[in-house]
C-alpha positions as CSV (number, residue, x, y, z in Angstrom):
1,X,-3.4,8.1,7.1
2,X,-0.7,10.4,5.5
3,X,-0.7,9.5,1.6
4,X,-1.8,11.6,-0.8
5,X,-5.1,10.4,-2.3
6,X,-4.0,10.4,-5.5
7,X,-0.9,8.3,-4.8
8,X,-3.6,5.6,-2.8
9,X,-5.6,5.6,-6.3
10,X,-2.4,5.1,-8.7
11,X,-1.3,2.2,-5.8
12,X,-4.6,0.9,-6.2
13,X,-5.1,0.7,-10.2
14,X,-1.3,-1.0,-9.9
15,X,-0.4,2.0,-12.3
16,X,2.7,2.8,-9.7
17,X,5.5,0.1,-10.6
18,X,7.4,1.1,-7.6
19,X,5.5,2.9,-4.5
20,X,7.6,4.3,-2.1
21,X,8.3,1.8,1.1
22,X,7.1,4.1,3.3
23,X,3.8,4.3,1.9
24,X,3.3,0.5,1.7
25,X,4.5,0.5,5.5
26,X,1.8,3.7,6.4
27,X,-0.8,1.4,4.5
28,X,0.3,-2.0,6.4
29,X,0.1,0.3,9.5
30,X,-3.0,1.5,9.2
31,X,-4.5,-2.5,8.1
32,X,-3.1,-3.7,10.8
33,X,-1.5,-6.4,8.5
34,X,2.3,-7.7,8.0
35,X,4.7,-6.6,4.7
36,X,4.9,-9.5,3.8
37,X,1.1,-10.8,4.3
38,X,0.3,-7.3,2.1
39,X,2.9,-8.1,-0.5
40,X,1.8,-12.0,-1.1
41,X,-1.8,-12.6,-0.3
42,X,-4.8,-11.5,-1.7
43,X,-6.3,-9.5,0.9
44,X,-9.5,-9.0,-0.9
């Protein structure tokens, strides 16, 4: 996956109010899950 690990961290603590879409859409890609399944469901 190409995201900077320190970008995955901030995205993970929810300290990044707006990550960029094409790092939500790298991480959906490599989950193999929808947008909108990683934007409104717990995925835990």
């Amino acid at each position: 996956m190409d995201i900077d690990e320190s970008v995955l961290r901030r995205i993970e603590k929810g300290q990044t109010r707006d990550p960029q879409i094409s790092n939500i859409m790298k991480l959906c890609a490599y989950f193999d899950v929808s947008i909108d399944d990683f934007v409104h469901k717990d995925l835990e």
